[in-house]
N, C-alpha and C positions, 0 to 999 in steps of 0.2 A: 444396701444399695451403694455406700459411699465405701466398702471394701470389694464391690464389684468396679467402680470406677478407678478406684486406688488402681485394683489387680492390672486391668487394663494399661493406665499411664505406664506403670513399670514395666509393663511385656513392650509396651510404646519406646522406652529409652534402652530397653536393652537391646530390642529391635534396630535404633537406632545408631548404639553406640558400636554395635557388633559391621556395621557397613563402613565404618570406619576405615580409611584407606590409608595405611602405612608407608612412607614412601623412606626406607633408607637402604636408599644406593647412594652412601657415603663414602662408596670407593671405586674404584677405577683402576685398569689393565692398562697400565702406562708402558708405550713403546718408543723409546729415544734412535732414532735413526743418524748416523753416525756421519756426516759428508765429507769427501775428504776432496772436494772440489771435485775442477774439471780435469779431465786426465788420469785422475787417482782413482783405482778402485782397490775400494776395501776386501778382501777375501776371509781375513780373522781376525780376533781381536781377543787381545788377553790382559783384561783391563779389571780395574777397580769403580763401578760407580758408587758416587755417592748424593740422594736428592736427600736435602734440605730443605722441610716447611718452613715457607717464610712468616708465617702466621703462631705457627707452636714451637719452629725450630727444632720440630724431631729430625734425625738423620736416619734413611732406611738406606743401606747399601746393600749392594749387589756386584756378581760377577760373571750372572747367567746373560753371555752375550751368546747371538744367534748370528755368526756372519756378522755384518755393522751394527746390529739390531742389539738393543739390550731390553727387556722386558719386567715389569716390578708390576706388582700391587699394591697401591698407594691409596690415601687419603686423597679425596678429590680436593682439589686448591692449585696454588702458586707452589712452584718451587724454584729453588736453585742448585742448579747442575754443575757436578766433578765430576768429569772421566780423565783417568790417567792409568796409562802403561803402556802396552806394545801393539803393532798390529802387524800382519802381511797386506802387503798390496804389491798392486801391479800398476806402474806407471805406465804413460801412451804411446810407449817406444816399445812397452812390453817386459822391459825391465822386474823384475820381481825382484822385494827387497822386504825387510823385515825392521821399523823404525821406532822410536818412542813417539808417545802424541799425547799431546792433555788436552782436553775441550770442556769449555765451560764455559755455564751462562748463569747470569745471573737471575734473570728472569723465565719463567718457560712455565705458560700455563697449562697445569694436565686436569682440567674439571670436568671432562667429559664424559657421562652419564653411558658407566659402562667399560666402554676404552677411549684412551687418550693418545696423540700423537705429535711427536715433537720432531724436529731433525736439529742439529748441532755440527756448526765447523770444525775442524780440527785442526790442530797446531802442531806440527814436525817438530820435535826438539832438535833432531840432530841433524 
């Protein structure tokens, strides 16, 4: 009888331990959207990102830009953002011109379960 009860408990915990719901979406489709104000519209960009955990201090960079859009797969958390290099745009006169620009923040949180979304100003160097 007490090896029928046993039997039973253990089918009880395996039963148990088996509905166990694992939850690791520890990472997230981070998309940094580029602003270059009002007037400026970005058409390319041929840049360096670089997101820094502010938590581990890993660096993942990247230079898969879509248009203003730069795209990564990241750890979900805080990070801080470097973009530096070139882009085409077109100013509101229609002007098309071809500039340096760095943008960065220091803060910018991407924890979102899944995807993430940020946008960032930009800075004309020249």
């Amino acid at each position: 009888m007490r090896k029928i009860i046993f039997l039973c408990m253990m089918g009880l915990a395996v039963v148990l331990c088996a509905c166990h719901q694992d939850n690791d979406d520890y990472m997230t489709v981070a998309t940094v959207h580029l602003n270059g104000g009002e007037g400026i519209r970005i058409e390319r960009v041929q840049a360096m990102a670089h997101f820094t955990n502010l938590n581990t201090r890993h660096v993942t960079s990247t230079a898969n830009f879509d248009g203003a859009d730069v795209q990564v797969e990241l750890l979900r958390g805080a990070y801080q953002v470097l973009i530096e290099g070139i882009l085409s745009c077109v100013n509101a006169d229609g002007v098309r011109s071809v500039r340096q620009f760095r943008a960065v923040s220091d803060y910018v949180e991407l924890a979102g379960i899944g995807k993430s979304q940020a946008s960032i100003n930009i800075i004309l160097l020249d």
